[in-house]
N, C-alpha and C positions, 0 to 999 in steps of 0.2 A: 534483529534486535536482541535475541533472548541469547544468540554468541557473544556479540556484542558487549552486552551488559557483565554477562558470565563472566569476561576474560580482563573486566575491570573499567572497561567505559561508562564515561557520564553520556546515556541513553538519553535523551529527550525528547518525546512526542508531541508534537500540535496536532490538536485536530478544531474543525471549521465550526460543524453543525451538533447537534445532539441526536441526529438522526431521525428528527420526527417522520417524515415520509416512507412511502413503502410499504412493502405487502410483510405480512407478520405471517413466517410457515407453522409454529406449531398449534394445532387447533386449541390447546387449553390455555393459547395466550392471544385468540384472535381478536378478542373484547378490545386491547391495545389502538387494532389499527385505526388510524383515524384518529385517534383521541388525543386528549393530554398528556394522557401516559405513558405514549411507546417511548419521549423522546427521556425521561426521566429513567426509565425500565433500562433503554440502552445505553447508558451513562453509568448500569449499576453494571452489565457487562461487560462494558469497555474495562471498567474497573478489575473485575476477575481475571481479564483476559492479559490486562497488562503486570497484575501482578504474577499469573504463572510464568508470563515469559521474563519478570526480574526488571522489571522497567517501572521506576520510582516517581520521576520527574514526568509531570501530563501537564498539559495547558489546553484549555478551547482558548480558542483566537478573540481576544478580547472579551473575553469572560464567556464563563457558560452559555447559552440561550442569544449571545452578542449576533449571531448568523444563523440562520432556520435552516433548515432541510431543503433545499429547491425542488426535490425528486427525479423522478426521471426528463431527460430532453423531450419538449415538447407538450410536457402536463403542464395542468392548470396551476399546482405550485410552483412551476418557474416564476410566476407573475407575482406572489406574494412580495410586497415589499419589504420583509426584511430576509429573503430569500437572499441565500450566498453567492448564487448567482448574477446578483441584479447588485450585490456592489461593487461599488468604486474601486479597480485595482487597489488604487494609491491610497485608499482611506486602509483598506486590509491590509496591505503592506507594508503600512508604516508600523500597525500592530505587530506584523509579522519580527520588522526589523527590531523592533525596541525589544524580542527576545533573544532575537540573532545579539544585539549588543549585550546584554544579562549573560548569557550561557556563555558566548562566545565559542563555537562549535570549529571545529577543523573539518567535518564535516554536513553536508548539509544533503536531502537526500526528499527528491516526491515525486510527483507521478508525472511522464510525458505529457507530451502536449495535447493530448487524445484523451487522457484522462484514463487510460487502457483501454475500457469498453465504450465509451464517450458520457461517460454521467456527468452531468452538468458542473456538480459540484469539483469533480474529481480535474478537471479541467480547470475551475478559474483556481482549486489549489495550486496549479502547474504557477499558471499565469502571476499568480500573486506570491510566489516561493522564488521565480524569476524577477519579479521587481522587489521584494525585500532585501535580496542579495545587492540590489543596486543601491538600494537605500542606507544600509546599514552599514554603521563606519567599521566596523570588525567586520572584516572581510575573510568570510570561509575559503581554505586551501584546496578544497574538491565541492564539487558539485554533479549528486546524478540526478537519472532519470530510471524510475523502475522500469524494468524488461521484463516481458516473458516472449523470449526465444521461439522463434516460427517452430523450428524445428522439432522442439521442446514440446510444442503443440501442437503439432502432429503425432508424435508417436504418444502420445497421452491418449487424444482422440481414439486412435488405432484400439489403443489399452481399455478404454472404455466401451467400445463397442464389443469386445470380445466378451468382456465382464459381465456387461448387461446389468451395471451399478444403478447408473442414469442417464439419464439422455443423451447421445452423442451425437454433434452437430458439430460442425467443418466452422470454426470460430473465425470472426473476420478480423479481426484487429491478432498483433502481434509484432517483435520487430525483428529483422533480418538478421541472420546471424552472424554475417561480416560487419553489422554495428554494433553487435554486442562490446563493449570492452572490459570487462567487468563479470568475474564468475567467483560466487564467495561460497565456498562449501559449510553449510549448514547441517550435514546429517547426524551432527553429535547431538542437535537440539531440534530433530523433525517432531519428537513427542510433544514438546514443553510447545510447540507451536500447534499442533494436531488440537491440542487441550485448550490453548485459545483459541483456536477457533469455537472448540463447543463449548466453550463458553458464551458465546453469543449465537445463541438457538431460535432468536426471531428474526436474525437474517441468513444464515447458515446449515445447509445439514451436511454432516462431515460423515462417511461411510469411508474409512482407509483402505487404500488411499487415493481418495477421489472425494471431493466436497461440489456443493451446487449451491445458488442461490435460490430466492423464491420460483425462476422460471424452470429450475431443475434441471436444466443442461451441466453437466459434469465437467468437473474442470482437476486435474493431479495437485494436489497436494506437497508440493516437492521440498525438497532438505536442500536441493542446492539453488541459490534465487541467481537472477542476473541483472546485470546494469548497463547503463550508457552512462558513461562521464561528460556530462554537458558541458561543466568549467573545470581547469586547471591542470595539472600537471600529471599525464597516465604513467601511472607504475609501471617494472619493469614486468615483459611479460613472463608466465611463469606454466608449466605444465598445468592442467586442469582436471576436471574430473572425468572419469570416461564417460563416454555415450551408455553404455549398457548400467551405469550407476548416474545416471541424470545429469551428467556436464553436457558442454560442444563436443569435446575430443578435440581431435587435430583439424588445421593446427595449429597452434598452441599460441597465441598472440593476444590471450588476456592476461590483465592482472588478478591476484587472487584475494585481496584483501583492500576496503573503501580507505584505510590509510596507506595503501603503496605510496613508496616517494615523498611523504612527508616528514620532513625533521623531526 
């Protein structure tokens, strides 16, 4: 996003929930969890975090507080009824689409179908970003799906245990790297992203370069992301970044940029 925006794009972010759910890591803001006020508190961080990375235009999905926090799979907040989990594709999606019609985006970009780690929410976003593209009469030219590269998460891993940052554990979710198609180097702007992240300190602690969540398994922090192109037309393919600076390497059969191939 913060390349992106930099280099002159109309950036737009949906997000679902306000984030009430969840464990709150820094002790002189534990008061939060639970209560009324985490989801309000991270609304002021999202806020921060979107401003250092240069990103203007935000929307929650049918207005603020429109979708709760479900929390993790299998908690007692999946059951909430106004839990984001527990709607109606089609009702979220139609919200989704009447933005896709507004912005009208070339492209359109959220999480696989796993949700990366399987968070409840992060999953029906997949689900309901898939039926709004069906819905919406301005029809997006690309469509991905975030990746983080097996590969990519392994030698992080590796890098982690040697550091003794935080926790290193063998992570189960990831995607193959013969599906990747999609590698956009980002290292001009790993800081302006490093800095949003810590800007949201009740769900993040960022030690560079290596970040955790509340359960404090480590995860790298990297300047170069990856994709899968779900829908449309894959760019041509283009050299990458190396292995020893955070790409695939060889060989060489991604595109380098979310508008390859488009007029």
């Amino acid at each position: 996003m913060a390349r992106y925006a930099a280099q002159g794009a109309h950036v737009t972010l949906v997000t679902c929930t306000l984030g009430e759910e969840g464990e709150v890591i820094p002790s002189e803001l534990a008061h939060l969890e639970g209560g009324p006020g985490l989801g309000p508190h991270r609304m002021g961080e999202l806020a921060a975090s979107l401003e250092i990375l240069g990103v203007a235009d935000h929307r929650y999905l049918g207005g603020a507080g429109r979708f709760r926090d479900s929390g993790m799979m299998g908690s007692p907040s999946n059951e909430h009824p106004e839990a984001f989990w527990r709607a109606p594709v089609d009702t979220a999606a139609a919200l989704l689409a009447e933005v896709i019609d507004e912005v009208r985006p070339q492209v359109l970009v959220t999480y696989d179908d796993f949700g990366y780690y399987g968070h409840p929410d992060h999953i029906q976003a997949h689900r309901v970003a898939v039926r709004a593209v069906e819905l919406a009469s301005w029809q997006v030219a690309k469509f991905y799906l975030v990746a983080t590269a097996e590969s990519v998460m392994r030698r992080a891993t590796e890098g982690l245990r040697a550091s003794g940052t935080f926790t290193a554990e063998d992570l189960t979710f990831g995607t193959p790297d013969a599906d990747i198609t999609t590698e956009i180097d980002g290292r001009a702007w790993l800081g302006a992203k490093l800095d949003a992240m810590r800007a949201q300190p009740t769900q993040l602690t960022v030690r560079e370069p290596y970040f955790a969540l509340s359960s404090g398994i480590g995860q790298v922090v990297s300047g170069v992301e990856h994709f899968v192109l779900h829908r449309g037309e894959r760019g041509r393919a283009v050299p990458g970044v190396p292995v020893e600076d955070g790409g695939l390497g060889e060989p060489y059969t991604r595109e380098n940029d979310l508008f390859a191939g488009i007029d």
